[in-house]
C-alpha positions as CSV (number, residue, x, y, z in Angstrom):
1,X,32.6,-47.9,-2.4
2,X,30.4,-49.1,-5.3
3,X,31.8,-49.3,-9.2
4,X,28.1,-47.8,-10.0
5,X,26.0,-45.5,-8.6
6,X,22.3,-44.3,-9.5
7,X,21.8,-40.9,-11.0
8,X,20.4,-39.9,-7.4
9,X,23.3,-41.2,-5.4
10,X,25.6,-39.6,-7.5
11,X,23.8,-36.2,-6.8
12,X,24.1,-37.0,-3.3
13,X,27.6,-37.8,-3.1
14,X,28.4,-34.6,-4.6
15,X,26.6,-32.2,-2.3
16,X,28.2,-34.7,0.6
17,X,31.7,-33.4,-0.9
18,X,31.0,-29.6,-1.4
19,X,29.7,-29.7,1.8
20,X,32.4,-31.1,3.6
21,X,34.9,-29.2,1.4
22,X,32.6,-26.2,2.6
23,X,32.3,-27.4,6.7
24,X,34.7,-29.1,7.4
25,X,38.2,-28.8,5.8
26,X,41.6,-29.6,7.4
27,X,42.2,-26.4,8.9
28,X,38.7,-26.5,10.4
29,X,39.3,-30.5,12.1
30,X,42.2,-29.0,13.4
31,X,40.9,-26.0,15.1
32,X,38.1,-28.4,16.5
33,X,41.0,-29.9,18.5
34,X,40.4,-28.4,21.4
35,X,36.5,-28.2,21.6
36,X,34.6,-30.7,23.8
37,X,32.3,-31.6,21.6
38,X,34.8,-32.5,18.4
39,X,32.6,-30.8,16.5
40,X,30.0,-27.8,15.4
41,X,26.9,-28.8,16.5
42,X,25.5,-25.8,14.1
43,X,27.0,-28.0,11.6
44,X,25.6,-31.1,12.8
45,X,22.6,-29.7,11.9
46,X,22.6,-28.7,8.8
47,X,24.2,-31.8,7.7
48,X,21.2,-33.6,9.2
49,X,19.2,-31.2,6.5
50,X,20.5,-33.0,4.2
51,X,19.9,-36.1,4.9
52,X,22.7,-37.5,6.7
53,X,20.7,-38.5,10.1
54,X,18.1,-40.1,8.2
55,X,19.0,-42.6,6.3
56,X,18.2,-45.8,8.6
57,X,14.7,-44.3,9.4
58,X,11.8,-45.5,7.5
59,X,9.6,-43.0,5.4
60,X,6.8,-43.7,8.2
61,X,8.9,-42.7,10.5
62,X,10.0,-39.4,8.7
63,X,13.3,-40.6,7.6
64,X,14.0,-42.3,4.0
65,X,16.5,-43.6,1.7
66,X,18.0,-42.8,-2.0
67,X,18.5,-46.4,-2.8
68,X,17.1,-49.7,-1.7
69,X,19.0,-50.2,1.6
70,X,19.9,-46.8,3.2
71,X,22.9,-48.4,5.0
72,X,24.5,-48.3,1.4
73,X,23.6,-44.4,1.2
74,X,25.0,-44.1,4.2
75,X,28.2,-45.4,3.2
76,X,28.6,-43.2,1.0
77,X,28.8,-39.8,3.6
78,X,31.1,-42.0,5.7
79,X,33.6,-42.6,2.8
80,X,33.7,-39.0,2.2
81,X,34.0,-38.4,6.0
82,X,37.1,-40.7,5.6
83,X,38.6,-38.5,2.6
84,X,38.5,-35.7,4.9
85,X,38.5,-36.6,8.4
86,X,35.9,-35.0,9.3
87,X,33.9,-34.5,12.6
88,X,30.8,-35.8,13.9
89,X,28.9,-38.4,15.6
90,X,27.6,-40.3,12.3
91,X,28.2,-43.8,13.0
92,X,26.6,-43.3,16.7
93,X,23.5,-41.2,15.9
94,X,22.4,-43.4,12.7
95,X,22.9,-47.2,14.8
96,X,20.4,-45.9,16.9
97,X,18.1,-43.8,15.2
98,X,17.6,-47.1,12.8
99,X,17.6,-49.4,15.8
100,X,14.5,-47.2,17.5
101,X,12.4,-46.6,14.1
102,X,13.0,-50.4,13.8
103,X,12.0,-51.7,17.2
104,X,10.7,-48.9,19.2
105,X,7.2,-47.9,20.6
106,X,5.0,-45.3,19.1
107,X,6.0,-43.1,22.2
108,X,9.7,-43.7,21.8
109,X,9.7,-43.0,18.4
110,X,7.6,-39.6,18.8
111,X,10.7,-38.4,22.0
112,X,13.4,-39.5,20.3
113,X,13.7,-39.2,16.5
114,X,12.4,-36.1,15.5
115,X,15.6,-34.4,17.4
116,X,18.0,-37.3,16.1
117,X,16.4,-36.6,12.1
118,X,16.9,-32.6,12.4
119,X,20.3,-32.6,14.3
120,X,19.3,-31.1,17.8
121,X,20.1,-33.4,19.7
122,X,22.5,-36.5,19.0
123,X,22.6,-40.0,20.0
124,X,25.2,-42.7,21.2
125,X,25.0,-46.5,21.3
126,X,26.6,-47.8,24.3
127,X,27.9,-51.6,22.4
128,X,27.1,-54.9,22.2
129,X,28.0,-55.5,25.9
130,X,25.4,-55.9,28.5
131,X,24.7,-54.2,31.5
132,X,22.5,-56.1,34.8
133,X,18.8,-55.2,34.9
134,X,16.1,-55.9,37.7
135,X,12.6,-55.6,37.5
136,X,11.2,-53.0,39.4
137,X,7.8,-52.0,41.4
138,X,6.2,-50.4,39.1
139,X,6.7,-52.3,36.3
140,X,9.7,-50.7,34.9
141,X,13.6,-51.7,34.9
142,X,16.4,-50.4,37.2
143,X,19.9,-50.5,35.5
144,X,23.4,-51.2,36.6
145,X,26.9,-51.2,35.1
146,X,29.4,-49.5,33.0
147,X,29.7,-49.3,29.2
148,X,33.3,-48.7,28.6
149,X,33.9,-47.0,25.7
150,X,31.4,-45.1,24.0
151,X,31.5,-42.8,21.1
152,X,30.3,-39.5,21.4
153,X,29.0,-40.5,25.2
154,X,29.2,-37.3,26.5
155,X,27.8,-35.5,23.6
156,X,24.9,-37.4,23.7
157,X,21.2,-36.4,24.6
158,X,19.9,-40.3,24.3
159,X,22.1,-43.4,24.9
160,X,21.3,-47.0,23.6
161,X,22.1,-49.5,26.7
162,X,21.9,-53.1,25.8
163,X,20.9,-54.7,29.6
164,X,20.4,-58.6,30.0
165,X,17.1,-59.3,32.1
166,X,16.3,-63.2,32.8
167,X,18.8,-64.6,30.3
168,X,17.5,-63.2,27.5
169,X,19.3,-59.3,26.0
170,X,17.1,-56.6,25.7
171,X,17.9,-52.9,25.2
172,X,16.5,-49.6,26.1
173,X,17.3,-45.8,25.5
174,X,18.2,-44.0,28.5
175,X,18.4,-40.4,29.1
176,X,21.7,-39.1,29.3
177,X,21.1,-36.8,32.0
178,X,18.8,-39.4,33.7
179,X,19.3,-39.7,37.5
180,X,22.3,-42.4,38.3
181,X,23.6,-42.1,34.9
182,X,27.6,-40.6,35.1
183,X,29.6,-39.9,31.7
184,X,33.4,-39.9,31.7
185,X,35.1,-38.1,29.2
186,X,38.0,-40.5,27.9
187,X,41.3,-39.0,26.0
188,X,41.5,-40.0,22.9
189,X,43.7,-40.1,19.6
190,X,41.6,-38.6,17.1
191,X,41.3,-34.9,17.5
192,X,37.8,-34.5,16.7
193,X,36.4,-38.0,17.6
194,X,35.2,-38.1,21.5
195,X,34.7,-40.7,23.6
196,X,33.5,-41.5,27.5
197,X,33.1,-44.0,29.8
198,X,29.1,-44.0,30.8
199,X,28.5,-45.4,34.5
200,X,24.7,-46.4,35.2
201,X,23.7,-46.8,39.2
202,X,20.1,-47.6,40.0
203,X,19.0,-46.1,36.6
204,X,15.0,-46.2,36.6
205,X,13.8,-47.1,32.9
206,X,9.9,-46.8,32.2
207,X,8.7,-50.0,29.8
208,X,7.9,-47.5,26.8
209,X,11.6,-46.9,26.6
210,X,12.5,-50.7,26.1
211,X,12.7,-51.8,22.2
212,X,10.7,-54.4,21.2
213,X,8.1,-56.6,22.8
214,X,8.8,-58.0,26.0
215,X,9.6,-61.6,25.3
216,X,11.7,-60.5,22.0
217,X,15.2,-61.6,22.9
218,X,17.6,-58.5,21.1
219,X,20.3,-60.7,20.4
220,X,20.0,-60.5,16.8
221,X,19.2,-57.1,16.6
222,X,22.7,-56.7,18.6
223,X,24.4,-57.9,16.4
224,X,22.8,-55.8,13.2
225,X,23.4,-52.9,15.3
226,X,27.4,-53.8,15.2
227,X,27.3,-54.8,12.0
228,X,26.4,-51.4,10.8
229,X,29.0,-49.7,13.1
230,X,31.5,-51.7,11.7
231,X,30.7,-51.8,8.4
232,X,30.0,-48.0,8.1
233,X,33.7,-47.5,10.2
234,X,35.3,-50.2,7.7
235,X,34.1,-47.9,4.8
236,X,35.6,-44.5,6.5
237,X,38.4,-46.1,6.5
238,X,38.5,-46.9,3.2
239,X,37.9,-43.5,2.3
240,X,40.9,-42.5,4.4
241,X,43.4,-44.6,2.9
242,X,42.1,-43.9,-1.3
243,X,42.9,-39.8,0.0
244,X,46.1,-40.9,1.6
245,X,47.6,-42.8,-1.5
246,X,46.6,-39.9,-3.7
247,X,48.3,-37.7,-2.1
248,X,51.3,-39.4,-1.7
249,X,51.1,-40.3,-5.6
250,X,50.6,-36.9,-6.5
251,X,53.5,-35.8,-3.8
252,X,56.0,-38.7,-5.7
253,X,55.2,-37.1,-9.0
254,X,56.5,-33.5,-7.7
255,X,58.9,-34.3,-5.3
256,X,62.2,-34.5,-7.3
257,X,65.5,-36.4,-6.1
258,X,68.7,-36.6,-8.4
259,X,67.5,-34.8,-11.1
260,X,64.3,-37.5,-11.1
261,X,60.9,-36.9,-9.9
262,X,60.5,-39.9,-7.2
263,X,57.7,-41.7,-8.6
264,X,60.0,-42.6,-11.4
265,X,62.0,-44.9,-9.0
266,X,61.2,-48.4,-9.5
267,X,61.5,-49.4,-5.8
268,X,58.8,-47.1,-4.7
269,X,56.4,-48.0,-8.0
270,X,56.3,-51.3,-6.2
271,X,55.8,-49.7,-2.9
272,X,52.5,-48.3,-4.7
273,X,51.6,-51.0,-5.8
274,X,50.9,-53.1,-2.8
275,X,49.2,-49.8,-1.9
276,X,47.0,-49.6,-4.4
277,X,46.1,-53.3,-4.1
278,X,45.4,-53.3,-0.5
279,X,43.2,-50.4,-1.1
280,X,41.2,-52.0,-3.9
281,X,40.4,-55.0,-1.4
282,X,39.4,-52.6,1.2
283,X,36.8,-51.2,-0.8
284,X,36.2,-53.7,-1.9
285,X,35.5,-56.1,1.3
286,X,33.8,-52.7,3.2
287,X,31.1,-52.8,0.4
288,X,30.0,-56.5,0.9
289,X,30.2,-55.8,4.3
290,X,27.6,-52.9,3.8
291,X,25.5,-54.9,1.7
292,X,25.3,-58.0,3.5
293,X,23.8,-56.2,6.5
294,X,21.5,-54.0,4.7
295,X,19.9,-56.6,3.4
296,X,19.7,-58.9,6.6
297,X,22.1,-61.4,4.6
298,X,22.9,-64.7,6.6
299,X,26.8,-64.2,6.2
300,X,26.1,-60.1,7.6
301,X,28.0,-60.6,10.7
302,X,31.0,-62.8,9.3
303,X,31.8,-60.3,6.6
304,X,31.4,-57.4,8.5
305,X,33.9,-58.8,10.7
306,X,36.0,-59.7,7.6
307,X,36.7,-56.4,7.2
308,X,37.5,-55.0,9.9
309,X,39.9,-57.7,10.2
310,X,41.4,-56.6,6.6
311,X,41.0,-53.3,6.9
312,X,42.7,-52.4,9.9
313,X,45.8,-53.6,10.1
314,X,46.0,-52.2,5.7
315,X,44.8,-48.7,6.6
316,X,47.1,-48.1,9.9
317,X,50.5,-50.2,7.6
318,X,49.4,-47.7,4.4
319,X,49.4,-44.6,5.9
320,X,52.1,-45.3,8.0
321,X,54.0,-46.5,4.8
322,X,52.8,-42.9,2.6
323,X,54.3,-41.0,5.7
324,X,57.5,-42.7,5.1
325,X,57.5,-42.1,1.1
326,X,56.9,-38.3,2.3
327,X,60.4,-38.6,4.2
328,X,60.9,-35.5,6.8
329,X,58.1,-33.9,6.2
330,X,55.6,-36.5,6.8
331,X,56.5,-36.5,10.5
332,X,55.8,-33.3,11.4
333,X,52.6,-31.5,13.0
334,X,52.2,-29.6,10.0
335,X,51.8,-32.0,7.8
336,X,48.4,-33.6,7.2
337,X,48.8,-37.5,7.3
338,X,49.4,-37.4,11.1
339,X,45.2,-36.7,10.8
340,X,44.7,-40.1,9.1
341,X,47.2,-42.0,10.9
342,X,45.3,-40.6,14.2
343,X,41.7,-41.8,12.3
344,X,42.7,-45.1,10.6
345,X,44.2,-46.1,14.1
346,X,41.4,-45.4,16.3
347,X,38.7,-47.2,13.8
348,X,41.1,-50.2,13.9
349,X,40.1,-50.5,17.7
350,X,36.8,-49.0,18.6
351,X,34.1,-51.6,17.1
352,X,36.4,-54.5,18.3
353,X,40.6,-54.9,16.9
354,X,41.3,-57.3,14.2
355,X,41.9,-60.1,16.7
356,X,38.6,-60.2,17.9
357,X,37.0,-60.1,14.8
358,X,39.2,-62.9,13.9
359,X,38.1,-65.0,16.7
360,X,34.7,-64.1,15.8
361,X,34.8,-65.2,12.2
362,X,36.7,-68.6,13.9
363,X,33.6,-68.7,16.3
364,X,31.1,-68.4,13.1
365,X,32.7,-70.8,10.8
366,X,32.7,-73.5,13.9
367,X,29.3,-73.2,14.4
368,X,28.5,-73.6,11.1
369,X,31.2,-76.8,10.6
370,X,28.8,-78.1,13.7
């Protein structure tokens, strides 16, 4: 993601990979096809050992960083997720472990991040959308309404509910097994990444649950929230397509046709080409995304938004173009690029498609032109 990393990162990013080359190889993704959970919660753990569930946490809150702005460390486990597929709730559990050592009581913080940082128990952030809140008796909330599609829903101990009360958004962490609360498992694409509708019906909330102070309006912490998610999934995907187009390169160089290994034909040199330059622009547009919202910039949300507009419709047309430069045996189940179609594809949609995020950058640059 970055042309330069610090001696520490660099460290880091190498454990990330022998881990991951260790944990969670192809053969392993695929075998987790099948399991509800998408993933090896045993695992889960251990990679929050090392750091991975931490990152967005302040030291005070017995979390910590490598660099500056942990969103950037962060980005660099989910680009090496990305080269490899890999399993996990990442993006999920990080959005709100930040968003709760950011804004949450002293009580909230001491029930919900000491299992988030050590990988017992795991965490999902419901969106941006809000659900309908009352006031009740004893001074507390009841909540109604359905959050559509949530990533790792039903793996989740703790779920992040953005609720509007009195015109104003607000947002509180709900129980997962809480009285009225019913999680859907949803089919999905990806064979390791898990999703589920989560229905709330006359869901009690105490006030020690609900982030920030009472007359704090969470609109703008909202939006950081999805500007993490999408910068950290625009990343990923980044990662996906650089493993993509070296293996294809590396299959162009072997492959040979006529007497001519393939990568020798001119035709498919400029095929690469285009590759490599839509790759070059994704990383390059998924770091200023990171960096813009770890550091609170004011144009966070429009190039966050920027690259999930760029990025997915590249990443899906790239590996869709590698599986045809691998001819026959691109297509089949065996091969390996059906994974990062399946992963590419899915990030394209879940934190909003490219046409939305259009429509949002539209929406931005409006505002501003008024």
């Amino acid at each position: 993601m970055e042309l330069e990393l610090t001696e520490e990162q660099t460290a880091f990013v190498e454990t990330v990979r022998k881990f991951l080359a260790a944990e969670c190889s192809i053969p392993t993704v695929r075998n987790l096809e099948h399991e509800p959970d998408g993933f090896d919660r045993s695992v889960w753990r251990r990679s929050a050992e090392l750091g991975w569930t931490s990152l967005l946490v302040s030291e005070a809150d017995g979390g910590g960083s490598l660099s500056e702005h942990g969103l950037a460390d962060l980005a660099l486990v989910a680009e090496e997720l990305g080269r490899c597929v890999g399993p996990g709730p990442l993006v999920p559990t990080n959005v709100v472990a930040g968003a709760v050592s950011r804004h949450g009581s002293p009580a909230l913080k001491a029930g919900v991040l000491p299992g988030l940082l050590d990988g017992s128990t795991i965490a999902a952030w419901c969106g941006p959308a809000p659900v309908a809140a009352t006031a009740s008796g004893g001074g507390g909330l009841v909540l109604d309404g359905t959050c559509a599609l949530v990533e790792a829903g039903a793996q989740a101990d703790h779920l992040l509910v953005t609720f509007s009360l009195d015109g104003h958004l607000r947002q509180a962490v709900v129980a997962a097994d809480a009285p009225g609360v019913t999680v859907t498992p949803l089919a999905g694409l990806d064979l390791v990444r898990r999703f589920a509708s989560v229905s709330l019906s006359g869901v009690a909330v105490a006030t020690d649950a609900v982030l920030g102070p009472p007359e704090e309006d969470a609109t703008a912490a909202v939006e950081h929230q999805w500007g993490q998610a999408v910068a950290l999934q625009s990343v990923e995907s980044a990662g996906a397509m650089d493993h993509v187009l070296a293996m294809t390169i590396e299959y162009l160089g072997d492959r040979y046709s006529f007497g001519r290994p393939l990568s020798s034909y001119q035709a498919l040199k400029h095929r690469v080409a285009d590759q490599k330059m839509w790759l070059e622009a994704s990383h390059g547009i998924a770091g200023a995304a990171v960096r813009a919202v770890a550091a609170d910039a004011p144009n966070a949300a429009e190039l966050a938004s920027a690259a999930a507009w760029w990025i997915g419709p590249r990443a899906t047309e790239l590996v869709q173009d590698c599986i045809q430069l691998h001819g026959g045996i691109g297509v089949t189940w065996e091969h390996d690029l059906h994974l990062y179609l399946r992963r590419v594809t899915v990030n394209r949609a879940t934190y909003g498609t490219p046409e939305v995020h259009a429509e949002r950058i539209a929406t931005q640059l409006l505002g501003a032109a008024l």
